[in-house]
C-alpha positions in Angstrom: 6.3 0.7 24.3 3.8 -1.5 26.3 1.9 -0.2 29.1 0.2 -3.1 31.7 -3.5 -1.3 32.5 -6.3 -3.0 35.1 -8.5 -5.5 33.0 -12.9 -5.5 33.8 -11.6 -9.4 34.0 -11.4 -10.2 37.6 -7.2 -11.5 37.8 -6.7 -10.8 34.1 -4.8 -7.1 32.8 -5.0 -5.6 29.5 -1.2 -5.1 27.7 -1.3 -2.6 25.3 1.6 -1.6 22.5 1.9 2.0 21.3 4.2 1.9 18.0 4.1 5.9 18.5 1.9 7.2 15.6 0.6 10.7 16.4 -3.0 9.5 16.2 -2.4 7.3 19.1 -1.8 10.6 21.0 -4.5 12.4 18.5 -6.8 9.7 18.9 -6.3 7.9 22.0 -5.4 4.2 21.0 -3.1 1.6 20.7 -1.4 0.2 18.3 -2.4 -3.5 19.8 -4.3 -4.8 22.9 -4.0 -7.8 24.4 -6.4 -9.7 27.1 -5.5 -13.4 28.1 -4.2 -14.9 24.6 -6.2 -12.4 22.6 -4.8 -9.9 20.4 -6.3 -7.1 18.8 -4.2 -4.8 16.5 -6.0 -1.6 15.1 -6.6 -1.0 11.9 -3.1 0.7 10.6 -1.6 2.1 7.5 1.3 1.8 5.9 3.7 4.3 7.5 4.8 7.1 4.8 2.7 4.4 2.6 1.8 7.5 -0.5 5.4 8.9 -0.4 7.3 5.3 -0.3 4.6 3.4 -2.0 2.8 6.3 -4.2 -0.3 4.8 -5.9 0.8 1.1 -4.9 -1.3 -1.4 -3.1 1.0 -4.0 -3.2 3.6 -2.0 -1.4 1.2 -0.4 1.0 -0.6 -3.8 1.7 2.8 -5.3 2.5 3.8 -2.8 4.9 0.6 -2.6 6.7 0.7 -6.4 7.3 4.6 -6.7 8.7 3.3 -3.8 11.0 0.7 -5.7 12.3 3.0 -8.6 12.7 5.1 -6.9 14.8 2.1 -5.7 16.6 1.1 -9.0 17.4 5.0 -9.6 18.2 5.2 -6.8 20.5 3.1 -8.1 22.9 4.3 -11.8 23.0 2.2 -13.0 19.9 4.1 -14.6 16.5 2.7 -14.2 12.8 1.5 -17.6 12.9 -1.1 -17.2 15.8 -3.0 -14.0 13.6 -6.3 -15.7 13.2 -8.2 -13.3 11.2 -7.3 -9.9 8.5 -9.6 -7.1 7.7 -8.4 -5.3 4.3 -9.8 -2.0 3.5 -8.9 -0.6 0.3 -10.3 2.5 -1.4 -11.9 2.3 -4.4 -9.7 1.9 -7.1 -7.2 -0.2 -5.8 -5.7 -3.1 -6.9 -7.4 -6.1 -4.8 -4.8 -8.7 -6.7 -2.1 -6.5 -5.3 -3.4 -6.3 -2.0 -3.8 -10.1 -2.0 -0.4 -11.4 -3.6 0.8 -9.2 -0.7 -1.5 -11.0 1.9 -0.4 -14.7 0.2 3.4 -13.1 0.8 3.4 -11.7 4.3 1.0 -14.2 5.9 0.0 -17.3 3.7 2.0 -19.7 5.5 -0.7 -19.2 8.6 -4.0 -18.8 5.8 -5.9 -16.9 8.4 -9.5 -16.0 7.8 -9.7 -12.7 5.9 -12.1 -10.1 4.8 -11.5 -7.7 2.3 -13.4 -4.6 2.0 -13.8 -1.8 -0.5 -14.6 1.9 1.9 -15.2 5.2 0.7 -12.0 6.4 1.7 -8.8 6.6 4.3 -7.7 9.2 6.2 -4.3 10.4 5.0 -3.5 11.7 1.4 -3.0 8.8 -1.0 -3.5 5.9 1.4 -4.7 3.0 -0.4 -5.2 0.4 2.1 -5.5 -0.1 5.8 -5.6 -3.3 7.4 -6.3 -5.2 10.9 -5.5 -8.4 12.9 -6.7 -10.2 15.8 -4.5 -13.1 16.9 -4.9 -16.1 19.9 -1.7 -16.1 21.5 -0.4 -19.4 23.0 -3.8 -21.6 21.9 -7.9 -20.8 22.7 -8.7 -18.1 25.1 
């Protein structure tokens, strides 16, 4: 679901990928943007993350990252050109969790990461939310 839309950049246009959450509608964003070899994916949830991963950072953590892999994928990126991760949790969860999950999904590319404890998510029983930025096919 990628939409090409005019880039400010004089020559350059602005991809972006809509995975089809309602609060892209809600809201008015994308999933992921991408300008020349830079990729910026939102900051996104795990989808159903309380009902299939109920009180579970490590679950919810892993599925927020594989989305924005395929975020990054979607618009021509691969997991190993994610140059940073921002992890939110709320407080209370389980930052060894959250960061065996981050070793699993993406320590292989060891990009720089931030991890954050917020006041809260939106969405019942969310745990953790997470973005990426990538550089897609070397420096922009």
């Amino acid at each position: 679901m990628s939409a090409d839309i005019p880039s400010s950049q004089p020559g350059a246009s602005l991809t972006r990928f809509r995975d089809g959450s309602a609060w892209e509608t809600v809201a008015g964003y994308s999933r992921s943007a991408r300008s020349g070899n830079v990729v910026a994916v939102s900051g996104t949830t795990a989808p159903d993350g309380a009902r299939l991963f109920p009180g579970d950072t490590y679950g919810q953590t892993a599925s927020c990252l594989r989305q924005v892999v395929a975020a990054v994928e979607a618009l021509g990126g691969r997991d190993i050109d994610i140059i940073r991760t921002r992890i939110m949790l709320v407080p209370g969860a389980d930052v060894e969790g959250a960061s065996r999950a981050h070793l699993e999904v993406l320590g292989h590319v060891a990009p720089a990461n931030s991890l954050y404890f917020v006041a809260g998510l939106v969405g019942e029983g969310l745990l953790v939310e997470v973005e990426g930025d990538a550089v897609v096919g070397g420096t922009p």
